[in-house]
C-alpha positions in Angstrom: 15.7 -6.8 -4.9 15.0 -5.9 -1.4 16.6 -8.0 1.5 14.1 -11.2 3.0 14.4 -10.1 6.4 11.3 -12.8 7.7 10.3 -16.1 5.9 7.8 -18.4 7.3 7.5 -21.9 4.9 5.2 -24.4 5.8 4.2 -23.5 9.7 2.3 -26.1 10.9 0.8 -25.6 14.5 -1.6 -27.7 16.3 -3.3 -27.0 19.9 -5.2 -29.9 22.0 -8.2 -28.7 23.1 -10.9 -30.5 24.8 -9.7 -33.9 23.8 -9.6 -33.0 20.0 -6.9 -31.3 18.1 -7.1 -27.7 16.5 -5.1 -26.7 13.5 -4.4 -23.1 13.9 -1.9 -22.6 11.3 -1.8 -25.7 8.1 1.5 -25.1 6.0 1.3 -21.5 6.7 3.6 -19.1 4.5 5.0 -15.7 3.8 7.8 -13.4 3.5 9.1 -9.8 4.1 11.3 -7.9 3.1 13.5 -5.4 4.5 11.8 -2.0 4.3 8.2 -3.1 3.4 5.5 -2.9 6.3 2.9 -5.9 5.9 -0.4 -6.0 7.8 -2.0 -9.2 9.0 -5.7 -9.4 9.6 -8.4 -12.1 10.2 -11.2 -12.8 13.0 -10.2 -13.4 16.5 -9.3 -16.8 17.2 -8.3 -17.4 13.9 -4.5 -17.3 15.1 -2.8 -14.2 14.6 -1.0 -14.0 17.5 -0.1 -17.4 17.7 1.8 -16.7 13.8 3.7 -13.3 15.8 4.8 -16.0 18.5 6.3 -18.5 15.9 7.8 -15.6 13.5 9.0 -14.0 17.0 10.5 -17.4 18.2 8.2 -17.3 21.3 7.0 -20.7 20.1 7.9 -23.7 18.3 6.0 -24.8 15.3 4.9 -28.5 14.9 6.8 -28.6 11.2 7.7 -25.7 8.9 10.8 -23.6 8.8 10.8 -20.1 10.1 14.3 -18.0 8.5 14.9 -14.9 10.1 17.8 -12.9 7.5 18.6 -15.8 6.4 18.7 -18.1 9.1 16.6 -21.2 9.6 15.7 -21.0 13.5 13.4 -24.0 13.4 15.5 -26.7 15.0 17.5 -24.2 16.7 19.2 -24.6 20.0 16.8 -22.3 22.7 20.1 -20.1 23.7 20.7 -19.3 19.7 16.9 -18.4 19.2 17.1 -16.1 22.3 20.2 -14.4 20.5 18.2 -13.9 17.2 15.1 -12.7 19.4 18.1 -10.1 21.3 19.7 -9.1 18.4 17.5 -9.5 15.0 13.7 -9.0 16.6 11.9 -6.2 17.7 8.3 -6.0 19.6 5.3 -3.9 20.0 2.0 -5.2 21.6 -1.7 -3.7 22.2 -0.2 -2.3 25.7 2.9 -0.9 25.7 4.4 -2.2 28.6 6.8 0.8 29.7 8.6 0.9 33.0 7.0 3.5 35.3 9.7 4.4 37.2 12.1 5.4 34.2 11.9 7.9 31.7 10.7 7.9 28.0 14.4 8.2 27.1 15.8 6.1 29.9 12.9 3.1 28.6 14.2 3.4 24.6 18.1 3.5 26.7 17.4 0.0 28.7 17.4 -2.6 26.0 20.3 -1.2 24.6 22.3 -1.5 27.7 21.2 -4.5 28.4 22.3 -5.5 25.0 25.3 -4.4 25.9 25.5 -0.8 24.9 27.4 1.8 26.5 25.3 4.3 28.3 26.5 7.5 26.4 25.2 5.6 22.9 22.6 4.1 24.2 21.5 7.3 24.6 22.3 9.0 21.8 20.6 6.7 20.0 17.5 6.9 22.1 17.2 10.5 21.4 17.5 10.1 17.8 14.8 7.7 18.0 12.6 9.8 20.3 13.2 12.4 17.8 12.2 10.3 15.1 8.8 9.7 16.7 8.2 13.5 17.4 8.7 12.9 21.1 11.9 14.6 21.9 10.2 17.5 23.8 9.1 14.5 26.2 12.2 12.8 26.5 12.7 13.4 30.2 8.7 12.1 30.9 7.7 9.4 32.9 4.5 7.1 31.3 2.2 8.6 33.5 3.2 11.9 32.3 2.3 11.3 28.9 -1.1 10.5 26.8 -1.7 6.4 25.5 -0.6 7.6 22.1 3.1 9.3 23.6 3.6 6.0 25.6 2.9 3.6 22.8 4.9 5.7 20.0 7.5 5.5 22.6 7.3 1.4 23.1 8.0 1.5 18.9 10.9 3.4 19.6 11.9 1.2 21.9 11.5 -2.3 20.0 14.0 -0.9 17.1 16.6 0.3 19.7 19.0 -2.3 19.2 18.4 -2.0 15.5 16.5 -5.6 14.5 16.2 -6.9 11.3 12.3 -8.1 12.1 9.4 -5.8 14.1 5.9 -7.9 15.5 3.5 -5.6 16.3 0.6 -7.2 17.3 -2.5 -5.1 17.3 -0.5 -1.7 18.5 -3.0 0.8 18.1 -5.5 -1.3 19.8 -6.2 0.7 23.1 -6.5 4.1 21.0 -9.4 6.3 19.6 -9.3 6.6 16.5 -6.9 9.9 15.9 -4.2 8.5 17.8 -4.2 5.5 16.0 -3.8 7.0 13.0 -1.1 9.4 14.3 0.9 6.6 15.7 0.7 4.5 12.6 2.0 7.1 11.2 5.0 7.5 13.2 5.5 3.8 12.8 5.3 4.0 9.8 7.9 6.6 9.3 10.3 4.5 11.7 10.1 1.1 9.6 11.2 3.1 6.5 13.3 5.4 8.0 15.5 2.2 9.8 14.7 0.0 6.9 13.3 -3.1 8.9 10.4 -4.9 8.0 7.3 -5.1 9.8 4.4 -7.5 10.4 1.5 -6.2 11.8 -1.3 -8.1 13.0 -4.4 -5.4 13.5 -8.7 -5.7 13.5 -8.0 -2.0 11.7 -9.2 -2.4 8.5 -8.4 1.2 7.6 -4.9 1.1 8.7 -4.5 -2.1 7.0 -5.1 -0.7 3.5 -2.3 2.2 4.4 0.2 -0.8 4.5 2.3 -2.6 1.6 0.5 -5.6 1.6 -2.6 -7.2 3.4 -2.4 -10.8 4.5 -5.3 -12.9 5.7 -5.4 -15.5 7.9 -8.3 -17.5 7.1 -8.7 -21.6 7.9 -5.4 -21.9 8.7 -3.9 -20.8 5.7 -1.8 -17.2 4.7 -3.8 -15.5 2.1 -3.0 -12.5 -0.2 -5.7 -10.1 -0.3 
């Protein structure tokens, strides 16, 4: 049986808004495994992102535990969920937020150093994930050297340099044409099996959706299996 590398059990979140209270999420819950790569869809508004902030431990849910390999982070101390965001989290978003002035290798290097990797492994390990991306040729690029689809299949390298348990991806093939998308689903694809983490990703592609594991809706609230 394959590893629970994200729980969510009984997310409650709540947002004042105009005077009256919206529940976004009512005892919202799932799981993933290690391995496994899970869409989420559901209308905008309906509170995808605000799910990928709770299971990323951006935010604090009202109730409801949120385990992370095995951890309940819930009631955590904020200095031991930023450890488990460091060390066990990985993420991707619609824009891929590279730095301009570095690299594609030196970008999937920083995180790593930062985590406290020497520089000679951190890039080693950059180039083996550049590599696993089909991007080694443009290892030495900067962003505005390379295509939207090259920068954002470089962002997913980056959020699994320092090896996480977890990857959020919330809607990363947004800004592309249709091709790319598909082309850098694909490589994402290929990384989440090939490191053996397990994914969540929220997406309005219904098409990509149906290449994942599992579909899960958000609808009222509530984490449905389609």
């Amino acid at each position: 049986m394959s590893e629970v590398a994200l729980e969510l059990k009984r997310v409650t979140r709540t947002f004042n808004q105009g005077g009256r209270e919206i529940a976004v999420l009512r005892e919202a819950g799932m799981s993933l495994a290690r391995g496994e790569i899970v869409a989420l869809v559901g209308p905008s508004g309906a509170g995808k992102s605000t799910l990928l902030h709770i299971a990323g431990l951006l935010e604090r849910p009202d109730s409801g535990d949120v385990v992370i390999t095995g951890e309940n982070c819930a009631d955590m101390p904020e200095s031991e969920r930023t450890r488990l965001r460091r060390e066990a989290l990985g993420f991707v978003y619609q824009f891929h937020h590279l730095l301009p002035e570095f690299s594609a290798l030196e970008n999937v290097m920083l995180p790593q150093m930062i985590a406290g990797v020497n520089k000679s492994t951190a890039r080693e390990r950059a180039g083996e994930l550049l590599e696993m991306v089909g991007l080694s040729d443009r290892a030495t690029h900067r962003p505005g050297e390379l295509s939207g689809g090259e920068q954002q299949r470089i962002a997913i390298a980056r959020s699994v340099a320092n090896a996480p348990s977890v990857l959020l991806a919330d809607e990363p093939t947004g800004n592309l044409d249709p091709e790319t998308a598909g082309a850098v689903f694909g490589q994402m694809l290929k990384l989440v099996r090939g490191v053996g983490l397990g994914a969540l990703v929220a997406t309005h592609n219904l098409e990509l959706a149906s290449k994942m594991d599992r579909i899960l809706q958000l609808r009222d609230g509530h984490i449905e299996i389609v």
